[in-house]
DSSP file (Angstrom, degrees, kcal/mol; ACC not computed):
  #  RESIDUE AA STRUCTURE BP1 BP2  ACC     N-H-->O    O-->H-N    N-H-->O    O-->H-N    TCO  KAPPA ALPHA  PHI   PSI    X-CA   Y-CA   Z-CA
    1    1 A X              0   0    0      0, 0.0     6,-0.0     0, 0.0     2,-0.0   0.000 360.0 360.0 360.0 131.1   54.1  104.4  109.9
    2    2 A X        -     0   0    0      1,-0.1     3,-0.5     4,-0.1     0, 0.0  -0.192 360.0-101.6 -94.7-174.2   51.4  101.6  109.6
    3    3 A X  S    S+     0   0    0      1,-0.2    -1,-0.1    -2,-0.0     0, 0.0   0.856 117.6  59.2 -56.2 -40.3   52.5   97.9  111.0
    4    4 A X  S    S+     0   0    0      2,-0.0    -1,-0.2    34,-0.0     2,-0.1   0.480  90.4  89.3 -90.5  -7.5   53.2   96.5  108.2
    5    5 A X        -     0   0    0     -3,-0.5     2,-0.3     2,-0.0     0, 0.0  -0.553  51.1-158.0 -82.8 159.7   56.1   99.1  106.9
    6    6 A X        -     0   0    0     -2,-0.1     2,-0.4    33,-0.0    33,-0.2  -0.925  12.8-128.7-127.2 168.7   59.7   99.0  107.4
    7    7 A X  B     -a   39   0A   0     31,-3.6    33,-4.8    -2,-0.3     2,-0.7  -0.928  14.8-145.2 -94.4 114.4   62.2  101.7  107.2
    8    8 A X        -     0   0    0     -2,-0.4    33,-0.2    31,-0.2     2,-0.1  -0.544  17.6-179.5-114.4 106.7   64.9  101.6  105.6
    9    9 A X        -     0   0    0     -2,-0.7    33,-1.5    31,-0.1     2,-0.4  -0.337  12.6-170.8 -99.5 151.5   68.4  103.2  106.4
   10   10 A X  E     -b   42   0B   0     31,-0.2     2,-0.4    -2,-0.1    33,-0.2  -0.965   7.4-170.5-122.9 134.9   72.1  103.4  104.9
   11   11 A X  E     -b   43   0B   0     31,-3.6    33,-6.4    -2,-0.4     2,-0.4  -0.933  16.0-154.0-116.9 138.5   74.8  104.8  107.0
   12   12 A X  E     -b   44   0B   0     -2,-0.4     2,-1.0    31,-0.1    33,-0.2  -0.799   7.6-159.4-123.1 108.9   77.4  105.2  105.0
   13   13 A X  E     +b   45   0B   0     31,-0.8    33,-3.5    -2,-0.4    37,-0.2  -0.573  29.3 142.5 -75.5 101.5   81.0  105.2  106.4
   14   14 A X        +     0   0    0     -2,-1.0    34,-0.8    31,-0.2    35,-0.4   0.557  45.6  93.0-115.2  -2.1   84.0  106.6  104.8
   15   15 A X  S    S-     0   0    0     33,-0.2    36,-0.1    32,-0.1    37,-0.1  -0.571  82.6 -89.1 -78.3 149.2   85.9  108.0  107.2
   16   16 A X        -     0   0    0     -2,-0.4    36,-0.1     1,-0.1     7,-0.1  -0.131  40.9-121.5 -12.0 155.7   89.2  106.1  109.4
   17   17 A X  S    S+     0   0    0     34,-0.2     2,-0.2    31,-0.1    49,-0.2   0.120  92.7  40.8 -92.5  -5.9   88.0  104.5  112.4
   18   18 A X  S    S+     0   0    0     41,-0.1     3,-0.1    48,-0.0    -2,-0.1  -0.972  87.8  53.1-161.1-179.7   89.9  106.4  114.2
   19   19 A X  S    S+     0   0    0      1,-0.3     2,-0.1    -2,-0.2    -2,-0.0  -0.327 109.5  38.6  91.7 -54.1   91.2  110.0  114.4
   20   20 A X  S    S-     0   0    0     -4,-0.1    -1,-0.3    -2,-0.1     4,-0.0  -0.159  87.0-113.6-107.7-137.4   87.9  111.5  114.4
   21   21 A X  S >> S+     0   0    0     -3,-0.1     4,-3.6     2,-0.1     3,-0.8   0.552  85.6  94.8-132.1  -6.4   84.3  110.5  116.1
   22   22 A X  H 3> S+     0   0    0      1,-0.3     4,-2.2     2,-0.2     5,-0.3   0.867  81.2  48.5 -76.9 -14.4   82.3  109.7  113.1
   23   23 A X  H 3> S+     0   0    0      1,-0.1     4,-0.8     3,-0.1    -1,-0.3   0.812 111.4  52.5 -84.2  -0.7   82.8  106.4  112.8
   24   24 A X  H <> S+     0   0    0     -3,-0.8     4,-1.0     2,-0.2    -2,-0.2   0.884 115.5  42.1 -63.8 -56.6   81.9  106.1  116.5
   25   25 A X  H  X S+     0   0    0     -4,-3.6     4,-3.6     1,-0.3    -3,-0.2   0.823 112.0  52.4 -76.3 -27.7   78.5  108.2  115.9
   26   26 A X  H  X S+     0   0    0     -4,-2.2     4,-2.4    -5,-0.3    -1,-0.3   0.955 116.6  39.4 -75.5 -44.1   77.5  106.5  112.6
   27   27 A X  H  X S+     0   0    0     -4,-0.8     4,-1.3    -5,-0.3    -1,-0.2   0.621 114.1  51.7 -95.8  12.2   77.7  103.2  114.1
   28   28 A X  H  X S+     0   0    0     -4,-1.0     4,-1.0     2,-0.1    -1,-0.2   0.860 113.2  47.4 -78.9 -42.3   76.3  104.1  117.5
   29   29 A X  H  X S+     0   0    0     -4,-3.6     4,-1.8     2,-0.2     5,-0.3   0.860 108.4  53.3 -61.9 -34.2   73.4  105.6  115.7
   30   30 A X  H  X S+     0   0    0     -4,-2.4     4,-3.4     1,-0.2    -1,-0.2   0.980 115.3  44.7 -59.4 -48.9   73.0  102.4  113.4
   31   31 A X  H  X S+     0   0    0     -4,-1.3     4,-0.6    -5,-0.2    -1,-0.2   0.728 113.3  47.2 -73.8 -11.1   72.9  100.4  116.7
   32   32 A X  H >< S+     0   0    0     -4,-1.0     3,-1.9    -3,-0.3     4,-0.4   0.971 113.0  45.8 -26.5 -88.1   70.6  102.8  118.3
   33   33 A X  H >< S+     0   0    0     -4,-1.8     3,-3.2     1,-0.3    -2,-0.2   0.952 109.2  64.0 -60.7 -66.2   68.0  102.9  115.0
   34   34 A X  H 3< S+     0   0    0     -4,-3.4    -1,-0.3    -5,-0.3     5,-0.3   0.682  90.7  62.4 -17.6 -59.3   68.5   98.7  115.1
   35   35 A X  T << S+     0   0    0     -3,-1.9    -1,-0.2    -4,-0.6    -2,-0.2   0.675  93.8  88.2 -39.5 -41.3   66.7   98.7  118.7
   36   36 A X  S X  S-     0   0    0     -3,-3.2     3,-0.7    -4,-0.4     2,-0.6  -0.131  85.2-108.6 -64.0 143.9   63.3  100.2  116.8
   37   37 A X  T 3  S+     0   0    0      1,-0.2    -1,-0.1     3,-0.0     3,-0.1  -0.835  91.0  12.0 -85.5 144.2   60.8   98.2  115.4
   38   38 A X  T 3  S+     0   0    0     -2,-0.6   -31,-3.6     1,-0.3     2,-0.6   0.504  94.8 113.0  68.9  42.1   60.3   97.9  111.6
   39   39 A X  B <   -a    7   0A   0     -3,-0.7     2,-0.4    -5,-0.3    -1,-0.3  -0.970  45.7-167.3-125.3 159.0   63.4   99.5  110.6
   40   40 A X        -     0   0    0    -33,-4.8     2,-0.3    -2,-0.6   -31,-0.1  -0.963   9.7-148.5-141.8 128.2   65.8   97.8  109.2
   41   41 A X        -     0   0    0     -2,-0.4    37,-1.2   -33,-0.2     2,-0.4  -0.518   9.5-158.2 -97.1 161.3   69.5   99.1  108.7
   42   42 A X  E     -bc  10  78B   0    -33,-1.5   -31,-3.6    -2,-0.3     2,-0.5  -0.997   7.2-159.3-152.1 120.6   72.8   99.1  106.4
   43   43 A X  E     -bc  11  79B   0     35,-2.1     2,-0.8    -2,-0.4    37,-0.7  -0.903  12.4-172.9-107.5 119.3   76.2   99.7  107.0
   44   44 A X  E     -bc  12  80B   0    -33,-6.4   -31,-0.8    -2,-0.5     2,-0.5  -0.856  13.0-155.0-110.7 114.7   78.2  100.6  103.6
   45   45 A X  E     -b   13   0B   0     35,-1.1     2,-0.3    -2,-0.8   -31,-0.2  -0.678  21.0-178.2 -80.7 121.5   81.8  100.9  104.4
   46   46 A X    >   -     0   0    0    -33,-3.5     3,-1.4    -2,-0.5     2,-0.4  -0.914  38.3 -28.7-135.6 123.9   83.5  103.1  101.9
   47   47 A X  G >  S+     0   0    0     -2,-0.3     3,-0.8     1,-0.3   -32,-0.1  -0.660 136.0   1.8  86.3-149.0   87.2  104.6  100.9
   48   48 A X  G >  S+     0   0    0    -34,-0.8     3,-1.7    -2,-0.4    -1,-0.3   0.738 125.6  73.3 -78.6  -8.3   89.3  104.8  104.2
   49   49 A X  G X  S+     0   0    0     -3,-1.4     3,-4.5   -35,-0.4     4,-0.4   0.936  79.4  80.1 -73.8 -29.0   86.0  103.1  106.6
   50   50 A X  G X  S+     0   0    0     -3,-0.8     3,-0.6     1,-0.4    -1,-0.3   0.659  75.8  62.3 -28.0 -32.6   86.8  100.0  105.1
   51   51 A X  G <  S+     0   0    0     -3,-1.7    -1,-0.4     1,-0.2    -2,-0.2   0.297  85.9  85.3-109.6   6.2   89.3   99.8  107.4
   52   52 A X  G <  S+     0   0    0     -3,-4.5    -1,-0.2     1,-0.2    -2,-0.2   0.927  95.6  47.9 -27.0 -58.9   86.4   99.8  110.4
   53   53 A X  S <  S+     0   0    0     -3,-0.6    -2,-0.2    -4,-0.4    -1,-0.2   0.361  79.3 117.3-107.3  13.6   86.2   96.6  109.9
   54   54 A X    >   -     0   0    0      1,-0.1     3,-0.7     2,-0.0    13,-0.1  -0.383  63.0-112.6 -51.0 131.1   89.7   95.1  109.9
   55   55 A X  T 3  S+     0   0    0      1,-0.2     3,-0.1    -2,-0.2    -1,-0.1  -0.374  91.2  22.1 -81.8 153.7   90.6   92.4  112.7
   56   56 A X  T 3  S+     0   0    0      1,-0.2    -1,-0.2    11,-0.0    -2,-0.0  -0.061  74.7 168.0  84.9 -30.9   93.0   92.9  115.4
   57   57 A X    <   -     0   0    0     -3,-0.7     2,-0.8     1,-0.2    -1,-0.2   0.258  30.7-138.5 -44.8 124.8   92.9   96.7  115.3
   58   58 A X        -     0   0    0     -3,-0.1     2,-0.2     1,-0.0    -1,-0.2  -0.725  21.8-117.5-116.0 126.4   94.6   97.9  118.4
   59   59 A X        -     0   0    0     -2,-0.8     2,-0.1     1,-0.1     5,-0.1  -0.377  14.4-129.2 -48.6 116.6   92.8  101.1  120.1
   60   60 A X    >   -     0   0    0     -2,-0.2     3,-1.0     3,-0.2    -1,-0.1  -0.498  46.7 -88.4 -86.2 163.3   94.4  104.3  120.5
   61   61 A X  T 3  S+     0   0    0      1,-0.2    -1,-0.1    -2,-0.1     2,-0.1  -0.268 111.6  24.8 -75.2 172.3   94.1  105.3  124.1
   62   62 A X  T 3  S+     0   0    0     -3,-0.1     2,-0.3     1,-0.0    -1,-0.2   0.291 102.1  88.5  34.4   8.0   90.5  107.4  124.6
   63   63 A X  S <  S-     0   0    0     -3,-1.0    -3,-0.2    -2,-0.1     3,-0.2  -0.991  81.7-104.6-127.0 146.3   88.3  106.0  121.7
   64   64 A X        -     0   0    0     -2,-0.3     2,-0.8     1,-0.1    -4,-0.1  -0.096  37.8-103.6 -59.8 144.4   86.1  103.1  121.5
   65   65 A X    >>  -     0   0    0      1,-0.2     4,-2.2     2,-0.1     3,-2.0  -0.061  42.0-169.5 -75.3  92.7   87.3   99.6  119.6
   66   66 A X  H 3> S+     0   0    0     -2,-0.8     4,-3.9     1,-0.3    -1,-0.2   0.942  79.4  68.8 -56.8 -20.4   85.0  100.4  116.3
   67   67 A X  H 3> S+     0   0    0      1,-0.2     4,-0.6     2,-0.2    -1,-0.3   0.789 100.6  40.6 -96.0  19.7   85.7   97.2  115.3
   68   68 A X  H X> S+     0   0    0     -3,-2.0     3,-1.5     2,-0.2     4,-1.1   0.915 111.3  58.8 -76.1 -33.0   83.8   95.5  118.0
   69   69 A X  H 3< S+     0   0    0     -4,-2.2     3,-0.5     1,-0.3     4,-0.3   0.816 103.1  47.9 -66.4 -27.6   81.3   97.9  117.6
   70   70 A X  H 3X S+     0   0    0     -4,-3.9     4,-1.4     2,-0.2    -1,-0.3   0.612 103.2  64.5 -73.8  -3.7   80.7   97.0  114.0
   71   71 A X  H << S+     0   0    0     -3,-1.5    -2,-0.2    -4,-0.6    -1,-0.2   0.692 109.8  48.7 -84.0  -8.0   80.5   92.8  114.9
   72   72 A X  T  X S+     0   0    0     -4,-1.1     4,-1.1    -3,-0.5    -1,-0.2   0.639 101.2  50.8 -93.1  13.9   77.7   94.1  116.6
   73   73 A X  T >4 S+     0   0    0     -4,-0.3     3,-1.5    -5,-0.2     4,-0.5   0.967 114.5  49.3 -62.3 -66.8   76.2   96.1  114.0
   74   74 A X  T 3< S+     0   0    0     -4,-1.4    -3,-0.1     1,-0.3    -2,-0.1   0.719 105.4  61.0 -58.1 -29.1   76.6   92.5  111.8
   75   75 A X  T 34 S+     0   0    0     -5,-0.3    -1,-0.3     1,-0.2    -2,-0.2   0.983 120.2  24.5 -58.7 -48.9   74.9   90.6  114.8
   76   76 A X  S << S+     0   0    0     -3,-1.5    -2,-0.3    -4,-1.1     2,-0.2   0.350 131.8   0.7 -98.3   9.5   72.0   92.6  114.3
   77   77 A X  S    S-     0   0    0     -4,-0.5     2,-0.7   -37,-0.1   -35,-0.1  -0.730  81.7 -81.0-165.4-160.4   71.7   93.9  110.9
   78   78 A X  E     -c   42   0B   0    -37,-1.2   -35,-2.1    -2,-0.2     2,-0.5  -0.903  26.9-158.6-135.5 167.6   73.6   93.7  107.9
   79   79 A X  E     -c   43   0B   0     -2,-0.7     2,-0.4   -37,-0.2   -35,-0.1  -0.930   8.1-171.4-132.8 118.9   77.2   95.6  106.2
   80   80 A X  E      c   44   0B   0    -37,-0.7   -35,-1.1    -2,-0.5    -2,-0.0  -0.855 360.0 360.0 -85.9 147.7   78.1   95.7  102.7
   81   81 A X              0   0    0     -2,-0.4    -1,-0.1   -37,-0.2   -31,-0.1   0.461 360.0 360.0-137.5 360.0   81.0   96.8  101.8
């Protein structure tokens, strides 16, 4: 990859935000990929992920608050939904 390309990735989320771990891994990996230079990422919330990104969402005990972790997806990148 020369200097002057970027990469560009879609994670796409359709699962709950909570119950399982993939909407933990997809957006750990999107913030992960962010860190690199010249890539550039997209989070497409689809179907039940939608509901990532609802405010207030209270945290079942043992999994991490996805939707903070997507306002920092949206600090650094962008989400359509």
């Amino acid at each position: 990859m020369n200097e002057e390309s970027t990469r560009n990735i879609l994670v796409i989320i359709n699962d709950a935000p909570y119950g399982d771990e993939r909407p933990f891994n997809a957006l750990r990996l999107a913030l992960n990929l962010m860190k690199r230079t010249g890539v550039q990422v997209r989070v497409f919330l689809m179907a039940d992920g939608v509901f990532c990104g609802r405010k207030g969402q209270k945290t079942p005990d043992g999994y991490y608050n996805i939707e903070r972790m997507l306002h920092a997806v949206i600090r650094r990148g962008a989400v359509a939904t």
